[in-house]
Residue frames relative to the residue before (quaternion, step in Angstrom):
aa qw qx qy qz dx dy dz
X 1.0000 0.0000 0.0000 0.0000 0.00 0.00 0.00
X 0.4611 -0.6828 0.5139 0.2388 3.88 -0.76 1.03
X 0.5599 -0.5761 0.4806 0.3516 3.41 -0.94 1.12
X 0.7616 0.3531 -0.3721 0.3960 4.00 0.18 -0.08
X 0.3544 0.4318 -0.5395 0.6300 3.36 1.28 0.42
X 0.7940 0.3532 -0.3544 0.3452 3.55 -0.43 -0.61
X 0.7458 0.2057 -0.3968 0.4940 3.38 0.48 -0.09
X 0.2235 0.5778 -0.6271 0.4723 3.87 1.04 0.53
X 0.8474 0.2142 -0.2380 0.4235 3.40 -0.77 -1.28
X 0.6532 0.4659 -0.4981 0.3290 3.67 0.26 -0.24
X 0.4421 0.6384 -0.3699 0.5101 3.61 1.26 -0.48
X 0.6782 0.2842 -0.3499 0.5804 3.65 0.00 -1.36
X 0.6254 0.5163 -0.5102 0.2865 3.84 -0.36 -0.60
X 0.6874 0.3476 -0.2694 0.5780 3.52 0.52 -1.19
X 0.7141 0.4541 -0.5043 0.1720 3.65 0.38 0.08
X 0.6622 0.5241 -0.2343 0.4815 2.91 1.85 -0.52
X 0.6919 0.3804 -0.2738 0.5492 3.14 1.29 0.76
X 0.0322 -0.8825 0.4328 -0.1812 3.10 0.88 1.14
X 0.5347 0.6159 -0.3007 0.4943 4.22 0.76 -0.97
X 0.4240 -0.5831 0.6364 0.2741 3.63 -1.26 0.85
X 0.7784 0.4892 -0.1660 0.3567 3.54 0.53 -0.90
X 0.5850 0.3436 -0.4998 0.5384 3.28 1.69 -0.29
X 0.4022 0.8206 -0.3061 0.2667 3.65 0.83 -0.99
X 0.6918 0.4450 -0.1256 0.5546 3.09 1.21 -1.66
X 0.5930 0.6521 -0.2534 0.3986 3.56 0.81 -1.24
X 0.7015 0.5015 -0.1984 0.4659 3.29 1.07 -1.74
X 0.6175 0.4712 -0.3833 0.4999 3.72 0.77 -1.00
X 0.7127 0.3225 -0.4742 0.4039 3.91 -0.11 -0.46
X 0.5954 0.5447 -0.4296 0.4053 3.42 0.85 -0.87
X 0.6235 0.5675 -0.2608 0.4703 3.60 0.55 -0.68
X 0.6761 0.3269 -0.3429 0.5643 3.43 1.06 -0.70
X 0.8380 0.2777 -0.4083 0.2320 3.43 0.46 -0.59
X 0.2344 0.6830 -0.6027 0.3396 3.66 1.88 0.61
X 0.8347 0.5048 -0.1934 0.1047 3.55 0.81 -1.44
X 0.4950 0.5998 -0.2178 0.5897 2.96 2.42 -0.37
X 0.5040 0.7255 -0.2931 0.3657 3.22 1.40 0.24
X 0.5802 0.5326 -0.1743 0.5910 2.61 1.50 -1.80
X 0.6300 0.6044 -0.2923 0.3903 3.23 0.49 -0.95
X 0.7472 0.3489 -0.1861 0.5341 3.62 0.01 -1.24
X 0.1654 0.7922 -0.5671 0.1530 3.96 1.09 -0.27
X 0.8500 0.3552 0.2109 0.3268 2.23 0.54 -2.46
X 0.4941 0.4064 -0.3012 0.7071 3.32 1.84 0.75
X 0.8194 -0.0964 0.1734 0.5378 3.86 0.08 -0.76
X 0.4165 -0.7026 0.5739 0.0599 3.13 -0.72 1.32
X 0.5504 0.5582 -0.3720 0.4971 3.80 1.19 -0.79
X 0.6607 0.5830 -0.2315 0.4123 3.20 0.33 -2.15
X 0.5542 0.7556 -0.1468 0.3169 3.96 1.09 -0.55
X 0.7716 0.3928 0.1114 0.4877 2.15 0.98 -1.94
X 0.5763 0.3741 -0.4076 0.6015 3.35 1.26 -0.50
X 0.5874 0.4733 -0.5759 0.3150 3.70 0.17 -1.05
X 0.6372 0.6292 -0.3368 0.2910 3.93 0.41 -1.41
X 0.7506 0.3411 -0.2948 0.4831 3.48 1.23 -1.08
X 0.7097 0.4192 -0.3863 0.4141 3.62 0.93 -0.18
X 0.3383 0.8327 -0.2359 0.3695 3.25 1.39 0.61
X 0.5602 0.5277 0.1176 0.6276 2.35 1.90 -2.41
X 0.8228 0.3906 -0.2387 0.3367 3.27 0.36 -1.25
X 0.3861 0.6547 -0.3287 0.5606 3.72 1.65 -0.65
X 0.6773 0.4243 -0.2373 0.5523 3.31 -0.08 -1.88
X 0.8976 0.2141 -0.2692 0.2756 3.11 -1.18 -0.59
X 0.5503 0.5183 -0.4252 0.4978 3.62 1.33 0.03
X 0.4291 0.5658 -0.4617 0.5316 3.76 1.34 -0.52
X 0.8775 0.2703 -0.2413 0.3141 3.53 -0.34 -1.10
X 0.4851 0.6409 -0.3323 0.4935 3.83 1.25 -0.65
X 0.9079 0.2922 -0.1070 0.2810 3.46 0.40 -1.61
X 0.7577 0.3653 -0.0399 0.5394 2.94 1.68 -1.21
X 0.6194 0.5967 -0.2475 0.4461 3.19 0.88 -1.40
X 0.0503 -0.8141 0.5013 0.2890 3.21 0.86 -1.72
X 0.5858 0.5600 -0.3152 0.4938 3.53 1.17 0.67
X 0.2863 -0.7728 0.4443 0.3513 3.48 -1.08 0.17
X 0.6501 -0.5982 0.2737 0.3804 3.19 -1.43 1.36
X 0.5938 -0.4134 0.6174 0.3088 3.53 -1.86 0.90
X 0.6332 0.4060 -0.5389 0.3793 4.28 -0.08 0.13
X 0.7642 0.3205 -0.3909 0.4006 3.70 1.15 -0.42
X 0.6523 0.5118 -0.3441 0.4407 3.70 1.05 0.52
X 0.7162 -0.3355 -0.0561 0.6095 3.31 1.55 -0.26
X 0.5831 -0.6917 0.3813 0.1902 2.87 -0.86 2.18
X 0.6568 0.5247 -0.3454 0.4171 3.93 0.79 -1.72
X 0.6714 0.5404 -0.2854 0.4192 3.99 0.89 -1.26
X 0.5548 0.5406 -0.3821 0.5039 3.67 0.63 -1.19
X 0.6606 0.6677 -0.1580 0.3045 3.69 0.49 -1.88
X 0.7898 0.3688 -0.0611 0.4862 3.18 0.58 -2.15
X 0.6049 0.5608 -0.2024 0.5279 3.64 0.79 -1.39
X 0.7432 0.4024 -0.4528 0.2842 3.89 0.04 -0.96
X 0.5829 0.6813 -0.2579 0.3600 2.40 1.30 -1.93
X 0.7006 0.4117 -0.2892 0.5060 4.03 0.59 -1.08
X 0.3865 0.6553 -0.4321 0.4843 3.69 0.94 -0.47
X 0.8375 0.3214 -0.2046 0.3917 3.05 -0.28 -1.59
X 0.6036 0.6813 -0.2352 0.3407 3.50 0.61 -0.82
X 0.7229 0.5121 -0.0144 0.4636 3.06 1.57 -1.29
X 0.5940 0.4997 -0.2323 0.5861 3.06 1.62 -1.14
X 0.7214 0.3971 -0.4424 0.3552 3.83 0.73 -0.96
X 0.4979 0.5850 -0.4578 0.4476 3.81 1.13 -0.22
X 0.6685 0.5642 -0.2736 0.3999 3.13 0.69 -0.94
X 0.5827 0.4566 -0.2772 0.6126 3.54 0.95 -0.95
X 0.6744 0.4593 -0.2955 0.4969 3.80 0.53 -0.97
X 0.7490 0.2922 -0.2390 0.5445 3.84 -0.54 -0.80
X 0.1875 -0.7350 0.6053 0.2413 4.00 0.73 -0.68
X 0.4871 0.4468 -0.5089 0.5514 4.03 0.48 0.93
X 0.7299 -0.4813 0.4706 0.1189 3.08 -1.82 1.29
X 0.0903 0.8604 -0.5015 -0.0026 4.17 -0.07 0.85
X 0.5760 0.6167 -0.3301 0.4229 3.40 1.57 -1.11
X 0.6635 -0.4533 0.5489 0.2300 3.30 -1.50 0.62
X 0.8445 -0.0706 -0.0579 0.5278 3.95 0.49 -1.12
């Protein structure tokens, strides 16, 4: 995928996610999408909850705050590809304390 596809879709991501409060929502969800992956391979259960409180975070961001509906029911690969970098970005960001995101 060409680095301007990738920051294309990271762009729309942060636009549709615009709220401190969904923003905030998304990062745990993101962590717990990622402790998911993680525990895969330790506890299928432990998975399964992380996945719905994933879901349940997310989609309260966008339902309550955001006021929009989440990018996973319009495109599953973007929601997916984009958060996942989101998150990644934001914990540098939180780490190094200096401004990395595009918007």
């Amino acid at each position: 995928m060409p680095l301007h596809r990738i920051q294309q879709d990271l762009i729309r991501y942060q636009q549709a996610h615009q709220h401190p409060i969904n923003q905030l929502l998304h990062y745990f969800a993101f962590l717990a999408a990622l402790l998911g992956w993680i525990w895969l391979f330790l506890d299928w259960r432990v998975t399964l909850i992380l996945a719905v409180l994933h879901y349940a975070l997310s989609w309260t961001g966008h339902f309550c705050f955001e006021k929009n509906q989440p990018g996973s029911l319009k495109s599953p690969w973007l929601g997916f590809s984009a958060g996942f970098l989101w998150f990644f970005i934001r914990t540098l960001e939180l780490l190094l304390r200096r401004k990395l995101l595009p918007v």
